[in-house]
ZAGU-517358 format. One record per residue (C-alpha): residue number from 1; x, y, z; residue in three letters. Coordinates in Angstrom, 3 decimals. Each point is the difference from the previous one (the first is absolute). Layout:
N
<atom pos="NUM" u="X" v="Y" w="Z" code="ALA"/>
...
! end
This chain:
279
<atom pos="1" u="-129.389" v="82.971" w="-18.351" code="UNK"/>
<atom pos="2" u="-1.001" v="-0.907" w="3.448" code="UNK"/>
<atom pos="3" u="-3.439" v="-1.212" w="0.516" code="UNK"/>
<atom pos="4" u="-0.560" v="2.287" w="3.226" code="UNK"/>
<atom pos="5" u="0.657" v="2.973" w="-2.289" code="UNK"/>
<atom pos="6" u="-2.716" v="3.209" w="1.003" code="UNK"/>
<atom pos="7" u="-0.777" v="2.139" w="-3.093" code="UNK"/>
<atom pos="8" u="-0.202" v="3.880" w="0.743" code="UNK"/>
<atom pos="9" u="-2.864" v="1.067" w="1.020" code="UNK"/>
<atom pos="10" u="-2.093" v="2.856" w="-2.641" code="UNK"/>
<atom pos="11" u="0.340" v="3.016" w="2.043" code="UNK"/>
<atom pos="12" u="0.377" v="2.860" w="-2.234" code="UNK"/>
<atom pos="13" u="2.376" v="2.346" w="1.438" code="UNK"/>
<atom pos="14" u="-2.318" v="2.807" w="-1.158" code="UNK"/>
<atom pos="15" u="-2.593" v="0.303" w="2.328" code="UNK"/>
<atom pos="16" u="-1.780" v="2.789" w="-1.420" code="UNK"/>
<atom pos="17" u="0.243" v="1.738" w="-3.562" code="UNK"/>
<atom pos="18" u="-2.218" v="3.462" w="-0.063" code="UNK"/>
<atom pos="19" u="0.847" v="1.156" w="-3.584" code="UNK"/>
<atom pos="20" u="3.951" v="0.557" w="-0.306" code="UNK"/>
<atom pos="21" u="0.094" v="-0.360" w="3.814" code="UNK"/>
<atom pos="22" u="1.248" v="-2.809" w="1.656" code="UNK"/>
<atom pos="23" u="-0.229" v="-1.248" w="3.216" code="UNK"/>
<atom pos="24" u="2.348" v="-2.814" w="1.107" code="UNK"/>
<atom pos="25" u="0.163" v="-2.646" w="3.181" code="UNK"/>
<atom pos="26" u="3.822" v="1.347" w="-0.138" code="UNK"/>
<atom pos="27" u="-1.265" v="3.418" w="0.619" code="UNK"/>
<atom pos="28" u="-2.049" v="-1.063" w="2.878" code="UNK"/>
<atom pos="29" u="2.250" v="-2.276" w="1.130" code="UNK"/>
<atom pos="30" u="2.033" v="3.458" w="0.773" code="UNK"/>
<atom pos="31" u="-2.873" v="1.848" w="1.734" code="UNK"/>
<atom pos="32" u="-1.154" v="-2.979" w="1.778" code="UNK"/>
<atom pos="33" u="3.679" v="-0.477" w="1.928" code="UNK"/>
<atom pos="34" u="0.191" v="3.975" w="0.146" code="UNK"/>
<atom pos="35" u="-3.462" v="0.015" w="2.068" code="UNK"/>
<atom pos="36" u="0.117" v="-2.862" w="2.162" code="UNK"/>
<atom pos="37" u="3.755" v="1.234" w="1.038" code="UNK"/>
<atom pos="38" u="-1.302" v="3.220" w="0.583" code="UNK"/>
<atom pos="39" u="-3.078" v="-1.412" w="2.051" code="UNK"/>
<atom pos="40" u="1.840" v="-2.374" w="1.958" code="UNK"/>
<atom pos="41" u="3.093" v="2.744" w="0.773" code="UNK"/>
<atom pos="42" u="-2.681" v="2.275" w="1.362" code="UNK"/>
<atom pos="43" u="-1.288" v="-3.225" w="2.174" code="UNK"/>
<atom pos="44" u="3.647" v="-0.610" w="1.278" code="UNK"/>
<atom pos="45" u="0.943" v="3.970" w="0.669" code="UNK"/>
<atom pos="46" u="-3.287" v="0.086" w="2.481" code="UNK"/>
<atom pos="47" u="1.418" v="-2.889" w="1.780" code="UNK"/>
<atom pos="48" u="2.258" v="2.636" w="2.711" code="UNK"/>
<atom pos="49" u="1.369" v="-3.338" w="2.109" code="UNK"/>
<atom pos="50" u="1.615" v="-1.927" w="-3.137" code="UNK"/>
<atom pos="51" u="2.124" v="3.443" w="-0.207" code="UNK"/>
<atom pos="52" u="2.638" v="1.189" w="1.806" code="UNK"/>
<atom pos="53" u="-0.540" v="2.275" w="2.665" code="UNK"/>
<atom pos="54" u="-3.458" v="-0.744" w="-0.615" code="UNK"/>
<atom pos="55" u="-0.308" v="1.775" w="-3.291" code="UNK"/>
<atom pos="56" u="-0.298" v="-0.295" w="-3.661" code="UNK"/>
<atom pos="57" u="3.199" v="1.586" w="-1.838" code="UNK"/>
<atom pos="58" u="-2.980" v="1.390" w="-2.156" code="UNK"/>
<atom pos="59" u="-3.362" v="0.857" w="0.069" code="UNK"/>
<atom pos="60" u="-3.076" v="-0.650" w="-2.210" code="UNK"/>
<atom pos="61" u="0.563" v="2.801" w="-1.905" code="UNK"/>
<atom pos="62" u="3.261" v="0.202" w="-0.880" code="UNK"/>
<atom pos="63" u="-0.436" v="-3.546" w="-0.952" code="UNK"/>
<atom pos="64" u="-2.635" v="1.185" w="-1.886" code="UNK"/>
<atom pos="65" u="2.292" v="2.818" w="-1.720" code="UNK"/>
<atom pos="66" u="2.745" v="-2.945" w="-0.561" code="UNK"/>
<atom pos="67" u="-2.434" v="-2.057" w="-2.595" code="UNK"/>
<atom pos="68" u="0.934" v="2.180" w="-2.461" code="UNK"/>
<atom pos="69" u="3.666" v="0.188" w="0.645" code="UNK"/>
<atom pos="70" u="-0.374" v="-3.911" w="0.078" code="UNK"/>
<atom pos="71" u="-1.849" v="-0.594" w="-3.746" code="UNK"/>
<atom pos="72" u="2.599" v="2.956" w="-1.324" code="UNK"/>
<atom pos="73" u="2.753" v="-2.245" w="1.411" code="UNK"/>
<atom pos="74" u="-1.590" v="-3.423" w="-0.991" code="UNK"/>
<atom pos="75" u="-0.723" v="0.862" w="-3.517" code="UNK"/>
<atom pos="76" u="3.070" v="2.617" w="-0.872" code="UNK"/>
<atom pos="77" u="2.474" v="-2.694" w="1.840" code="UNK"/>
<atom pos="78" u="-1.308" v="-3.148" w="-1.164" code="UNK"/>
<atom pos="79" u="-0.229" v="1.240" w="-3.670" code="UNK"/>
<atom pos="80" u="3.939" v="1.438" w="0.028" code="UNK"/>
<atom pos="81" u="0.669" v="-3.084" w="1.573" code="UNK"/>
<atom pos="82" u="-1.175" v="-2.123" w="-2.524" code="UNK"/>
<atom pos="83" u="2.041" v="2.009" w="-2.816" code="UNK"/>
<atom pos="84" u="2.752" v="-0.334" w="2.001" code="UNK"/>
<atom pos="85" u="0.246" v="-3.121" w="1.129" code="UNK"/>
<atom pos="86" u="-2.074" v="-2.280" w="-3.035" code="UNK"/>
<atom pos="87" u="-0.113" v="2.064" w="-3.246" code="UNK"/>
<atom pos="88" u="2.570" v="3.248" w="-0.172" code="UNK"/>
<atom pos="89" u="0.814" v="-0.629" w="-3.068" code="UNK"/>
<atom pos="90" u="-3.432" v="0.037" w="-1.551" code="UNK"/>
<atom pos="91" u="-0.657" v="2.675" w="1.758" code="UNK"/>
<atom pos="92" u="3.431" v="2.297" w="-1.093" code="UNK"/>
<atom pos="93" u="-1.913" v="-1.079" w="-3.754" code="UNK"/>
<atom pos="94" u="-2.705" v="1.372" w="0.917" code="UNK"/>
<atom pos="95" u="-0.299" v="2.464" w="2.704" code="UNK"/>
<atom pos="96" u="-3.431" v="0.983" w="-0.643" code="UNK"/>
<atom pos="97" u="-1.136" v="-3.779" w="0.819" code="UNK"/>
<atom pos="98" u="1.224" v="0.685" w="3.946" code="UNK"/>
<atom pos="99" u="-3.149" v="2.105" w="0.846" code="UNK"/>
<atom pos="100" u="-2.067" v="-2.160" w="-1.332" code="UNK"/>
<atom pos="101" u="-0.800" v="-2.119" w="2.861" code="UNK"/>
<atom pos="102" u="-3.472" v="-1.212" w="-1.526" code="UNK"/>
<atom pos="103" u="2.223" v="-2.983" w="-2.555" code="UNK"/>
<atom pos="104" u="1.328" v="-1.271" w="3.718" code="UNK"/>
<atom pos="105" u="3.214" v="-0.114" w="1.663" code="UNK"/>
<atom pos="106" u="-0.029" v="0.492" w="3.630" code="UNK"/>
<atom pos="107" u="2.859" v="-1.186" w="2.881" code="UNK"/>
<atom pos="108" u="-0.698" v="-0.587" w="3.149" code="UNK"/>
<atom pos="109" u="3.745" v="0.857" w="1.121" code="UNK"/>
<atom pos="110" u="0.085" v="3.518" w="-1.471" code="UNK"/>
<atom pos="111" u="-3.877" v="0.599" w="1.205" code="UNK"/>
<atom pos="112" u="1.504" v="-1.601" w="3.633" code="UNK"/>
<atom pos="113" u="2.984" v="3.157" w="-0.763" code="UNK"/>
<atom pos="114" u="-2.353" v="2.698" w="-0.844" code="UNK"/>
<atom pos="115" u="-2.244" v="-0.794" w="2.877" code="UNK"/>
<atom pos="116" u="2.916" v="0.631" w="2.366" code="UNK"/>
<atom pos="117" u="1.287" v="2.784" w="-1.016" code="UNK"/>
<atom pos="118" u="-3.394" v="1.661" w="-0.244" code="UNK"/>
<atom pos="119" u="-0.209" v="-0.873" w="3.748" code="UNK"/>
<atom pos="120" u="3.538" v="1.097" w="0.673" code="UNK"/>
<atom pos="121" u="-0.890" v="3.702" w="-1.423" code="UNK"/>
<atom pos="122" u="-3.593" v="-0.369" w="1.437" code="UNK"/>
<atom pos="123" u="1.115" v="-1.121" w="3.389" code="UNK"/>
<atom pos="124" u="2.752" v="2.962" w="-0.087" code="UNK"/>
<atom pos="125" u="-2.800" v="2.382" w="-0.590" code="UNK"/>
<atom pos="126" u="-2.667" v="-1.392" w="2.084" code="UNK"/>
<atom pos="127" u="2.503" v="-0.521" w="3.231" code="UNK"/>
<atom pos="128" u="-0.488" v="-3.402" w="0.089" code="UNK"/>
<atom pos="129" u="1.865" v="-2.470" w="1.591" code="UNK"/>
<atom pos="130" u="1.763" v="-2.049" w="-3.242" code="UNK"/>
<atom pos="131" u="0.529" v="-3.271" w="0.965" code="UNK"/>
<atom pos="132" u="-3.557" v="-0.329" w="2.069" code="UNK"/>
<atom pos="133" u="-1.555" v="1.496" w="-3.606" code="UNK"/>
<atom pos="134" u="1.768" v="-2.575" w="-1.932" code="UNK"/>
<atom pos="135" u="-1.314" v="-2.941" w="2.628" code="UNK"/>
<atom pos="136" u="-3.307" v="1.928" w="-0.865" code="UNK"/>
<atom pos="137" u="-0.333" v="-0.343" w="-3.296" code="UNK"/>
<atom pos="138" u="1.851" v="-3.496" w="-0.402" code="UNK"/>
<atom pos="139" u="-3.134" v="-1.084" w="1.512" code="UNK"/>
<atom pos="140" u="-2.335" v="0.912" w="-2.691" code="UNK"/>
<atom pos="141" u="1.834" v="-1.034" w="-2.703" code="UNK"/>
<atom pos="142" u="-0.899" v="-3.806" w="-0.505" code="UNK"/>
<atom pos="143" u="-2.638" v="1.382" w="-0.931" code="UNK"/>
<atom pos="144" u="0.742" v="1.389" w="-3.629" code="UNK"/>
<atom pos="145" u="2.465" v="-3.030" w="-0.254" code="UNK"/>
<atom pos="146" u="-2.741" v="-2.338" w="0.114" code="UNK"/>
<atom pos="147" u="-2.635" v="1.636" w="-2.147" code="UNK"/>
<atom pos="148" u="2.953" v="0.870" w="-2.400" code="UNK"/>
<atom pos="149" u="1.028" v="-3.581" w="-0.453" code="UNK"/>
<atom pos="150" u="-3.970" v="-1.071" w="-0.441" code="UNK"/>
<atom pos="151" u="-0.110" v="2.553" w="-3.069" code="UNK"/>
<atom pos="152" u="3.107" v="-1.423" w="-0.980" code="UNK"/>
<atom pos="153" u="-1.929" v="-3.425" w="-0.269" code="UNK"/>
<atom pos="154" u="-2.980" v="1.443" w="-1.668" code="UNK"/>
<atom pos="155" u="2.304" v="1.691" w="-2.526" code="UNK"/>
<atom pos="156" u="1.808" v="-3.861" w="-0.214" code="UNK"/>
<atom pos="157" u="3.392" v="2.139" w="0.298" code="UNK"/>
<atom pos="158" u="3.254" v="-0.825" w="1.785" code="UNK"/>
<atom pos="159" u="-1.053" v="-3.686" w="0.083" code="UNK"/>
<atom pos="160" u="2.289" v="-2.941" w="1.483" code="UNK"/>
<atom pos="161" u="2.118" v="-2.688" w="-1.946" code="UNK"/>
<atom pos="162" u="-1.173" v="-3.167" w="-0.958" code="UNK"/>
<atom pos="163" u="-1.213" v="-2.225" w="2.276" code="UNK"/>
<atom pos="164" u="-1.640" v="-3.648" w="0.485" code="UNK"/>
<atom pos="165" u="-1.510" v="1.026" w="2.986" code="UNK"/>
<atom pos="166" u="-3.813" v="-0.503" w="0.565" code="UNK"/>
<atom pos="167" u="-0.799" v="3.213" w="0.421" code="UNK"/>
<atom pos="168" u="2.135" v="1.490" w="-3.011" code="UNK"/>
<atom pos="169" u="-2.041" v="2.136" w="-2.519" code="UNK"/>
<atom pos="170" u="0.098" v="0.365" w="-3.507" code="UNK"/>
<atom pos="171" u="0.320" v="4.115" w="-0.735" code="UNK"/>
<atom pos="172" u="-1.344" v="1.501" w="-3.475" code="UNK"/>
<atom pos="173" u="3.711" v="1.324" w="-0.854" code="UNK"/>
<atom pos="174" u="2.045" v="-3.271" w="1.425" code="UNK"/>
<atom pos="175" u="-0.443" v="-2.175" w="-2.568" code="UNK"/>
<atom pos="176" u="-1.754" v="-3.339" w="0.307" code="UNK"/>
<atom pos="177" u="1.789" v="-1.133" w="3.612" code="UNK"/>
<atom pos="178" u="-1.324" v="0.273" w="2.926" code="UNK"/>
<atom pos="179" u="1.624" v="2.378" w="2.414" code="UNK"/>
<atom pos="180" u="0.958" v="1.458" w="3.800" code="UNK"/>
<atom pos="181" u="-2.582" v="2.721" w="0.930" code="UNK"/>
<atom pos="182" u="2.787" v="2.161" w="1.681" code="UNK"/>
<atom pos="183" u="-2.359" v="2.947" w="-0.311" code="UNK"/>
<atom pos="184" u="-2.488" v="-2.131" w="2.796" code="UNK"/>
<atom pos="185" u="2.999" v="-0.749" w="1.565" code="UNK"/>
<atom pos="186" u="1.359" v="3.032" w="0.406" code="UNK"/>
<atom pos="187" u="-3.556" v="1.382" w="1.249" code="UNK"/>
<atom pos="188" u="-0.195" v="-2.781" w="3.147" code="UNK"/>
<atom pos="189" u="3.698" v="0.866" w="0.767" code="UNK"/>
<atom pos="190" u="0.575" v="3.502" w="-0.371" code="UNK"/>
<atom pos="191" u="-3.760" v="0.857" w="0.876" code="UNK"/>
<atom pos="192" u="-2.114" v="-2.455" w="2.422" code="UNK"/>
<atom pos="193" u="3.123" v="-1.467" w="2.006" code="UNK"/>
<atom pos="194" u="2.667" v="3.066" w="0.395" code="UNK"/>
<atom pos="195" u="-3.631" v="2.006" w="0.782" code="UNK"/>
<atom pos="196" u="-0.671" v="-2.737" w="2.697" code="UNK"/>
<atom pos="197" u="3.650" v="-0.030" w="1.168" code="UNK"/>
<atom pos="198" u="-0.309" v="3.889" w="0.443" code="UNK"/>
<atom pos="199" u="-3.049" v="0.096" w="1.827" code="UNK"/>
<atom pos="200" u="1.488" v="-2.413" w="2.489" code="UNK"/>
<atom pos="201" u="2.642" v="2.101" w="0.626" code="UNK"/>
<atom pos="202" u="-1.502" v="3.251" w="0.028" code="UNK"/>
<atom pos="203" u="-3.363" v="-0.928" w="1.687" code="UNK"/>
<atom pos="204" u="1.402" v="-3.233" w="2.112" code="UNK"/>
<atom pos="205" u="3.687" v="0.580" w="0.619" code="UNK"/>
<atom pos="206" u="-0.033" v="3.535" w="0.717" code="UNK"/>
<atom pos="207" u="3.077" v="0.795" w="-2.231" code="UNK"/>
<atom pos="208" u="-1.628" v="3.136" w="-0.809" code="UNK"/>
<atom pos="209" u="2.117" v="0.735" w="2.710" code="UNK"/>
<atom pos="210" u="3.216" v="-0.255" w="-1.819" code="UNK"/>
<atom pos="211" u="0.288" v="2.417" w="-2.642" code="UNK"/>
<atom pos="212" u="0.773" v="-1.305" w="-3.266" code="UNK"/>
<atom pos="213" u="-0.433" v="-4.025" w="0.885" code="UNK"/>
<atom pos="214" u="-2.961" v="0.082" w="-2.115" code="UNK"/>
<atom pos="215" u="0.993" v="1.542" w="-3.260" code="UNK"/>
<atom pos="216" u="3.026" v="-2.110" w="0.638" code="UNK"/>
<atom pos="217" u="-1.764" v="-2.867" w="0.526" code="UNK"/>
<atom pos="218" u="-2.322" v="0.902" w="-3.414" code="UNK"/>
<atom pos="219" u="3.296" v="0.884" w="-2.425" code="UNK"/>
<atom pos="220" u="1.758" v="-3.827" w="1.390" code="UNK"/>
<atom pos="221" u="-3.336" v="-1.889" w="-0.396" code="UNK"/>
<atom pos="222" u="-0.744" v="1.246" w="-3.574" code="UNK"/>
<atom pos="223" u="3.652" v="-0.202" w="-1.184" code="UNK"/>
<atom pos="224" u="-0.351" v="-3.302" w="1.294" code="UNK"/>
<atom pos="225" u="-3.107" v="-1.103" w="-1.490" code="UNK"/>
<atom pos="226" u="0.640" v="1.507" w="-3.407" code="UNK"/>
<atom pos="227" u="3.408" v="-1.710" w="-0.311" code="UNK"/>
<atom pos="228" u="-2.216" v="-3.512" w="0.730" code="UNK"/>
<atom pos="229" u="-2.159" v="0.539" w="-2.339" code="UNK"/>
<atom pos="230" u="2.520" v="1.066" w="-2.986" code="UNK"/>
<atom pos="231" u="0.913" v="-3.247" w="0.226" code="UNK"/>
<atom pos="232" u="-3.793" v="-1.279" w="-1.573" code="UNK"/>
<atom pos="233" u="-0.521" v="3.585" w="-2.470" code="UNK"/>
<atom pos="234" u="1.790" v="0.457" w="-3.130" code="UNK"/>
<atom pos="235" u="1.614" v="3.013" w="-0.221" code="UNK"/>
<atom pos="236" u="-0.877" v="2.830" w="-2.479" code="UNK"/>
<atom pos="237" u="0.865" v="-1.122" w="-3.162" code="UNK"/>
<atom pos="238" u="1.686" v="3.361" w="-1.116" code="UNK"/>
<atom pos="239" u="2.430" v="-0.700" w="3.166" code="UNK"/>
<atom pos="240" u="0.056" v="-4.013" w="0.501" code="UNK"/>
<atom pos="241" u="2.135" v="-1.774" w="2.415" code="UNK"/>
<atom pos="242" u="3.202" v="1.836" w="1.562" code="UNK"/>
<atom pos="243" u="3.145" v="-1.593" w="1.559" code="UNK"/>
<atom pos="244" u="-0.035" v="-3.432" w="1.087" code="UNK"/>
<atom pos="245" u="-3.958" v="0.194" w="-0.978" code="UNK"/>
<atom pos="246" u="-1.042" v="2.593" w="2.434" code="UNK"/>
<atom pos="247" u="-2.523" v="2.196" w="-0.647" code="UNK"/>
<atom pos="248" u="-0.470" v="3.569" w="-0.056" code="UNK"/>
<atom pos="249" u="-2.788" v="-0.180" w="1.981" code="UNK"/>
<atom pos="250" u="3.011" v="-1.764" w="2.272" code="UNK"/>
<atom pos="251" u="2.372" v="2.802" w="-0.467" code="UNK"/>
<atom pos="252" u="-2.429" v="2.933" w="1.101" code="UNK"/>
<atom pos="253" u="-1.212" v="-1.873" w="3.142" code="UNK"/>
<atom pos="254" u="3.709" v="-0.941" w="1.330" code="UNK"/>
<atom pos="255" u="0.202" v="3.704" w="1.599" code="UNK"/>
<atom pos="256" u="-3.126" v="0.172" w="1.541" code="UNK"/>
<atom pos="257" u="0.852" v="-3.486" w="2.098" code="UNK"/>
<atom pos="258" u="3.259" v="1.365" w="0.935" code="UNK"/>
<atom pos="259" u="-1.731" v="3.564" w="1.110" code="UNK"/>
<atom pos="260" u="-3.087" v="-1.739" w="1.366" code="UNK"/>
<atom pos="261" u="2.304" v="-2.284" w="2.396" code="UNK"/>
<atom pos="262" u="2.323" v="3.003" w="0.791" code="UNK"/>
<atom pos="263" u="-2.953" v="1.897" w="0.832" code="UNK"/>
<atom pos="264" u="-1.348" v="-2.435" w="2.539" code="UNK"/>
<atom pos="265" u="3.327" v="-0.263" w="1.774" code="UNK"/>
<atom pos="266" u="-0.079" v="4.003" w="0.363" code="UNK"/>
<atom pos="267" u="-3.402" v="0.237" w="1.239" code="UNK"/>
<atom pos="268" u="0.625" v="-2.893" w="2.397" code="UNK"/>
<atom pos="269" u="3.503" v="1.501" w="1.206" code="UNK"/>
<atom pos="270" u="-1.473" v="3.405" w="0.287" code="UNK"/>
<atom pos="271" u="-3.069" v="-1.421" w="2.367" code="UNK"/>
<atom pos="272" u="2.680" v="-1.803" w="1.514" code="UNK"/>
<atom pos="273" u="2.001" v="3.029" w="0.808" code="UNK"/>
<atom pos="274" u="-2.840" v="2.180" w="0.853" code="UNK"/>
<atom pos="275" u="-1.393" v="-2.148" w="3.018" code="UNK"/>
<atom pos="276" u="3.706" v="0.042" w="1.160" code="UNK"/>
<atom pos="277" u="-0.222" v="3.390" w="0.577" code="UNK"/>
<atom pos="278" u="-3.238" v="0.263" w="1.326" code="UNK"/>
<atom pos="279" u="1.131" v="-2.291" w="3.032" code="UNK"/>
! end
C-alpha cells in the first residue's frame, strides 16, 4: 500500500434522520443543482444582448414552469436509464424494485434523455425556439453534475481503480487500496470547467448568437470528459468492462460527442448562411 494513501473521510451520507425520515446529501445534492440552475437560467434569460434578436427564447416564467418538467425528466429518465443501461435484469426480477429510487440507481445519460424530451414537448407547447432552449438549459446543467458527483463522494460510490497516486483514497467498500476519486474528478470536469467553458462562450464569445453551439458545445464536452475519466472509475460491478475494456459509461457518451460536434457545425453553418442573406 502506498504511503501517500488518504483514508475516506467520516461523512455520513445521512445528514439528517427525524424518526423513519431521512434526509440525505444525495437528496440535496439534487435540489441544490435544480436551484442554482434555475437561479442562474433566470440571470442569463434577463441578459436581452447575449440573445438573438435581443431576446431570451424564454422568459422567467416559463423557465419557472420548466423546473418541474426538468426534475420529472431528471428523475423519471435517469432512473429508466439506469435499468436499462446497468441492471435490466435485476430489475425484469423484480419490477417492483424500479420505483424505488430511495436504494439508488440514477444515470446521468437517461436523466440527460428525459430532460430533452421534456423540453422538446415543453418548447412545442410554449412556442419556443428549440435549439436556443436547449443552449438555455445546457447552461445550467454543470450544475447538478457537479453537486451529483460530490454526493457521489460522500456516498464513497462509483469510485476509481487502483492507483499509486498521491492523492488516491482509500473508500469504505474498495477494499484496503487506495484509489482514483473519479467522483471529484468528474465534479471539476463536468461541473467547474465545462461551467467555465460555457460562460465564456455565452457571456464572452457571444455564441448565444448561434443557435444550438452551446448545447452542442455542452453534449461534446461532457461526452468528452466522461469518456476521460472512465478510464480512472471502475465500472459497475453488475456490468464490468465491455469490448476491448471500454466502459459503459464509454458507450452512452459516444453519441452525445458525435451529436454535440454535429450540432456545432449546424449552428455555425446556419449563422453562416444567415448573414449571407442578410447582405
Amino acid at each position: 500500500m502506498t504511503l501517500y494513501a488518504i483514508p475516506f473521510p467520516t461523512i455520513d451520507p445521512v445528514l439528517l434522520s427525524l424518526g423513519p425520515l431521512q434526509i440525505r446529501w444525495y437528496a440535496l445534492a439534487y435540489i441544490a443543482g435544480i436551484l442554482l440552475a434555475w437561479h442562474y437560467l433566470k440571470r442569463v434569460a434577463r441578459q436581452a444582448q447575449l440573445w438573438p434578436h435581443v431576446k431570451s427564447p424564454a422568459s422567467e416564467e416559463q423557465i419557472d414552469d420548466f423546473v418541474l418538467w426538468a426534475t420529472l425528466g431528471i428523475v423519471i429518465g435517469g432512473r429508466l436509464g439506469y435499468v436499462l443501461f446497468y441492471n435490466l435484469d435485476a430489475y425484469l426480477a423484480n419490477p417492483a424494485e424500479i420505483v424505488a429510487i430511495w436504494n439508488g440507481g440514477m444515470s446521468f445519460h437517461g436523466g440527460f434523455a428525459g430532460v430533452m424530451l421534456a423540453l422538446i414537448i415543453f418548447a412545442n407547447q410554449k412556442k419556443i425556439p428549440l435549439l436556443s432552449g436547449l443552449d438555455l438549459i445546457a447552461l445550467g446543467a454543470p450544475f447538478g453534475l457537479f453537486f451529483g458527483r460530490i454526493a457521489n463522494f460522500i456516498n464513497a460510490e462509483l469510485f476509481g481503480r487502483v492507483t499509486d497516486v498521491p492523492w488516491g483514497v482509500i473508500f469504505p467498500n474498495g477494499g484496503p487500496l487506495p484509489r482514483h476519486p473519479s467522483q471529484l474528478y468528474e465534479a471539476a470536469l463536468e461541473g467547474l470547467l465545462l461551467f467555465v467553458i460555457l460562460r465564456i462562450l455565452s457571456h464572452s464569445a457571444g455564441k448565444l448568437h448561434k443557435p444550438g453551439f452551446i448545447a452542442g458545445t455542452f453534449a461534446l464536452g461532457y461526452g468528452i470528459f466522461r469518456s476521460f475519466v472512465e478510464l480512472f472509475r471502475m465500472p459497475d460491478e453488475q456490468v464490468g468492462f465491455l469490448t476491448a475494456g471500454t466502459t459503459m459509461g464509454m458507450w452512452l457518451s459516444a453519441p452525445m460527442v458525435i451529436a454535440g460536434a454535429c450540432l456545432m457545425i449546424h449552428a455555425l453553418r446556419s449563422s453562416r448562411q444567415s448573414a449571407t442573406s442578410d447582405k
